[in-house]
Backbone as CSV, one residue per row, in Angstrom:
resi,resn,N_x,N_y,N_z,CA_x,CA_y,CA_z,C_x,C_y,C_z
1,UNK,-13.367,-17.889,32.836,-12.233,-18.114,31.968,-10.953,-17.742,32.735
2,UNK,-9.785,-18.715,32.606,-8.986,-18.515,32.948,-7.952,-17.362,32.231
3,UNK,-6.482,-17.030,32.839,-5.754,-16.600,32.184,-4.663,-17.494,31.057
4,UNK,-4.641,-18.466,31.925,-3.921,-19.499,30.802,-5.019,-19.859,29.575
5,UNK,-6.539,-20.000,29.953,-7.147,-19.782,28.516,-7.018,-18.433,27.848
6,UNK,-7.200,-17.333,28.591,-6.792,-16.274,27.706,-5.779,-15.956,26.326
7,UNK,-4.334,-16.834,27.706,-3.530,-17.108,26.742,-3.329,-17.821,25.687
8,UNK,-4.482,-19.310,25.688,-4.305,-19.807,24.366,-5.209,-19.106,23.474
9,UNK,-5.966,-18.941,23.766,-7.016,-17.911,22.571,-6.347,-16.770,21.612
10,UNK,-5.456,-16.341,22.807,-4.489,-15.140,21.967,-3.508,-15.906,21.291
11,UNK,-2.915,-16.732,21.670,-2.092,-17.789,20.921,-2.885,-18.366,19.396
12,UNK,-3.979,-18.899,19.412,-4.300,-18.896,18.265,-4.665,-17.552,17.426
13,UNK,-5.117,-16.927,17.549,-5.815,-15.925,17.153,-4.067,-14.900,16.539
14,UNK,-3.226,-15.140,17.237,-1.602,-14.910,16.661,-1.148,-15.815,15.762
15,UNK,-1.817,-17.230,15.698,-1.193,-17.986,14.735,-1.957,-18.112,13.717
16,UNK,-3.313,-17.838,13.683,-4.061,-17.407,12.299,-3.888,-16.285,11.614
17,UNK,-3.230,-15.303,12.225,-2.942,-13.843,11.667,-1.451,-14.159,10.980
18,UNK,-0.497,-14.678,11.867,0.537,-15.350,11.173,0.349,-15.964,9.531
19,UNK,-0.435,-16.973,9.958,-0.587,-17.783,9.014,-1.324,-17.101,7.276
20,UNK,-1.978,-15.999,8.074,-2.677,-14.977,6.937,-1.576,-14.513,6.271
21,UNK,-0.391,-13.799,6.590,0.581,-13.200,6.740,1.478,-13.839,5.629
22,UNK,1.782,-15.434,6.326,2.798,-15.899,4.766,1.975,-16.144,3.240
23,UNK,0.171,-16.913,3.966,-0.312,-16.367,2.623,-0.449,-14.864,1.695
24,UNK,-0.154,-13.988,2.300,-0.088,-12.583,1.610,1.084,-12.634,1.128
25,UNK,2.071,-13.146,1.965,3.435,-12.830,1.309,3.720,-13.398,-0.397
26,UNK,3.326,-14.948,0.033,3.177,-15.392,-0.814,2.279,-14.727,-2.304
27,UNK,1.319,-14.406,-2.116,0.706,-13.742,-3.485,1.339,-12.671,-3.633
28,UNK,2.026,-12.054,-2.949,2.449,-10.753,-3.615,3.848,-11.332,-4.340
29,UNK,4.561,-12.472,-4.104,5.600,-13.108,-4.505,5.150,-13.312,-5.559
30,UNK,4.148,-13.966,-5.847,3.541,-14.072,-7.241,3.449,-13.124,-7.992
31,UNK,2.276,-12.109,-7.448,1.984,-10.732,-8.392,3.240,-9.959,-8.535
32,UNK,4.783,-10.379,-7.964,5.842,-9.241,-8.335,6.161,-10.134,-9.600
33,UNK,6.545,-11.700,-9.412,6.978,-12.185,-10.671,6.196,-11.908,-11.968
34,UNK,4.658,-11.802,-11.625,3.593,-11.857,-12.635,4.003,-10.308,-13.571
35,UNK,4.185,-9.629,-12.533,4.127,-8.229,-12.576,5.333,-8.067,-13.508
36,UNK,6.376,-8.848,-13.302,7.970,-8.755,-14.045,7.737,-9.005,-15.427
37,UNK,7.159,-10.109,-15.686,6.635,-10.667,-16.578,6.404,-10.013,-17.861
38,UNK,4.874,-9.113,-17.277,4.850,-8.603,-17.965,5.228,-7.299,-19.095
39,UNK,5.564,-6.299,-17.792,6.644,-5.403,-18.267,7.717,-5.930,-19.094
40,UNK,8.323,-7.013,-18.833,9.380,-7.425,-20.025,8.498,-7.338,-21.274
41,UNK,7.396,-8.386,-21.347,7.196,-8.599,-22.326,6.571,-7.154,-23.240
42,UNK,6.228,-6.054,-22.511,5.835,-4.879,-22.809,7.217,-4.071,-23.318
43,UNK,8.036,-4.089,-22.618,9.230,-3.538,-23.195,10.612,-4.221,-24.267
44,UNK,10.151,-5.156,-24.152,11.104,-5.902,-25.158,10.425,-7.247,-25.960
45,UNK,9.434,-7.994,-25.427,9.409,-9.546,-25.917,8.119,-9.361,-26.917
46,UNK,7.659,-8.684,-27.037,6.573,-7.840,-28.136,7.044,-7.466,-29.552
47,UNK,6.735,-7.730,-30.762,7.959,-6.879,-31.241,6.809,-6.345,-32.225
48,UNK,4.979,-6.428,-31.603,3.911,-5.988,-32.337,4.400,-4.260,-32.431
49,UNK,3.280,-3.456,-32.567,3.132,-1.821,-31.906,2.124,-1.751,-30.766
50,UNK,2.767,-0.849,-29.751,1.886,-0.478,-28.790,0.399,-0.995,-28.615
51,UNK,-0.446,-0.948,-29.383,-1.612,-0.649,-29.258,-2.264,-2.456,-29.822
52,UNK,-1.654,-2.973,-30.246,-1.371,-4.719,-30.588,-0.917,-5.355,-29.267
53,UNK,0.191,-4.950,-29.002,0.231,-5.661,-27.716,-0.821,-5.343,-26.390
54,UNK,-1.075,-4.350,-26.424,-2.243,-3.813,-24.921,-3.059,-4.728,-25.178
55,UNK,-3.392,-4.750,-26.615,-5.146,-5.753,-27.044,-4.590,-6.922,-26.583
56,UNK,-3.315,-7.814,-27.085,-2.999,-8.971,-26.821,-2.624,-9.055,-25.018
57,UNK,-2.612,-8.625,-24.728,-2.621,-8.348,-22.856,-4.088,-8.545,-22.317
58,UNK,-4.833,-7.822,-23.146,-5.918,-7.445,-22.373,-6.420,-9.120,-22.579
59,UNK,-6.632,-9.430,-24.174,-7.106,-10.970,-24.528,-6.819,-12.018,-23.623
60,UNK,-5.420,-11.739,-22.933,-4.878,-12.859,-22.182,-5.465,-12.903,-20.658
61,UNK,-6.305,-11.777,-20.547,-7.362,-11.816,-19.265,-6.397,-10.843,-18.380
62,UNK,-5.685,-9.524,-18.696,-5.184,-8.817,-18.033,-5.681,-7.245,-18.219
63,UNK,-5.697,-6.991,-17.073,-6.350,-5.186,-17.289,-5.166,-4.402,-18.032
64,UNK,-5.806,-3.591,-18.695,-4.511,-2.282,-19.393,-4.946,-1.427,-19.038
65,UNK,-5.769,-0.867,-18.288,-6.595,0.674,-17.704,-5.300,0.907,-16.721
66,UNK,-4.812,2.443,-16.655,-4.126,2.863,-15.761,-4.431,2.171,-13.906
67,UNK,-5.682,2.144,-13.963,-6.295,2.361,-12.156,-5.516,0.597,-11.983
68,UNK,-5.412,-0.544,-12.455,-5.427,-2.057,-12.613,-4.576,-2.479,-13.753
69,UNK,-3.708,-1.981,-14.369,-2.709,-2.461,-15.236,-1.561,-3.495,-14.713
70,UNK,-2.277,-4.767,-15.550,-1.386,-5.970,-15.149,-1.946,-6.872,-14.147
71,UNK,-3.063,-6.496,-13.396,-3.542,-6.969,-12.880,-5.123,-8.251,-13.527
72,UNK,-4.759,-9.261,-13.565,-5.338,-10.441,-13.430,-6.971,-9.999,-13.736
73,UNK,-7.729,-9.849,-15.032,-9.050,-9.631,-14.546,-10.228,-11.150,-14.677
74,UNK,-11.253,-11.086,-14.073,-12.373,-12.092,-14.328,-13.071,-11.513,-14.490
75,UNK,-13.515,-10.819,-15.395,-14.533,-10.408,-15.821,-14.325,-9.233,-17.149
76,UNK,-15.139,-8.867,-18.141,-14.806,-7.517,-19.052,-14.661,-6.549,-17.846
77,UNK,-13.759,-5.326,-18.439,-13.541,-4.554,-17.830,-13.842,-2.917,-18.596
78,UNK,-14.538,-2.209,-18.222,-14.955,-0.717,-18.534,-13.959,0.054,-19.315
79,UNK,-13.219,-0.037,-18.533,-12.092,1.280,-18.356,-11.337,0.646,-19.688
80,UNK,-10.768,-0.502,-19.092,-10.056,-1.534,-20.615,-10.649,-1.183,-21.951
81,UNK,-12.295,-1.633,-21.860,-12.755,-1.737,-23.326,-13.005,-0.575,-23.939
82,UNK,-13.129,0.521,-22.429,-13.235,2.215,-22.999,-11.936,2.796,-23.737
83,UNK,-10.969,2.104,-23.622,-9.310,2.250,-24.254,-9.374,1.777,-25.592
84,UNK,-9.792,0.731,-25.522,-9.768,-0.398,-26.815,-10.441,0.494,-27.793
85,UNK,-11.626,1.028,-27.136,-12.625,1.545,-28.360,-12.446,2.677,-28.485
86,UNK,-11.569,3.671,-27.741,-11.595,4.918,-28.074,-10.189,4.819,-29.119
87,UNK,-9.298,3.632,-28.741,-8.067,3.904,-29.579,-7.866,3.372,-30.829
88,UNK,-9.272,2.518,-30.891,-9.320,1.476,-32.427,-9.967,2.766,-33.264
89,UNK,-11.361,3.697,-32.784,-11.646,4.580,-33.507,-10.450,5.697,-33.704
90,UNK,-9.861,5.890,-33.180,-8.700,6.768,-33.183,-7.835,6.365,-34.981
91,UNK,-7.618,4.886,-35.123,-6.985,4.624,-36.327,-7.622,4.444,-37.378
92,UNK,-8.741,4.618,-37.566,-9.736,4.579,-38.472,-9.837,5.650,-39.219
């Protein structure tokens, strides 16, 4: 192997890391707007109580557990439904 192959190998291997790079940027561009989003709608665009809107968050496929709050879930989540159920028995 040459050095001029060296150099293209490192050349790609810089332009796939690049290229990783604006895709990250990009989702986190997303998850800040996503992220804006929701806090508004938590602090002002709600006009349920607390514990109405978390459920209506969570319904919409979003975590409310401290560790993942706001974050996007696919799947039930533990921590979420351990909230739900400790705070629905709570008003009972």
């Amino acid at each position: 192997m040459t050095l001029k192959d060296d150099l293209e190998q490192w050349r790609k291997k810089l332009n796939a890391v690049l290229d990783e790079g604006d895709a990250l940027h990009e989702r986190v561009a997303d998850l800040e707007k996503e992220n804006a989003l929701l806090q508004e709608r938590l602090m002002n665009g709600d006009k349920t109580d607390g514990f109405e809107a978390v459920t209506k968050i969570y319904d919409e496929g979003y975590h409310i557990c401290p560790a993942n709050f706001g974050r996007t879930r696919d799947e039930e989540c533990l921590f979420c439904l351990n909230f739900l159920l400790h705070k629905g028995k709570k008003d009972v």
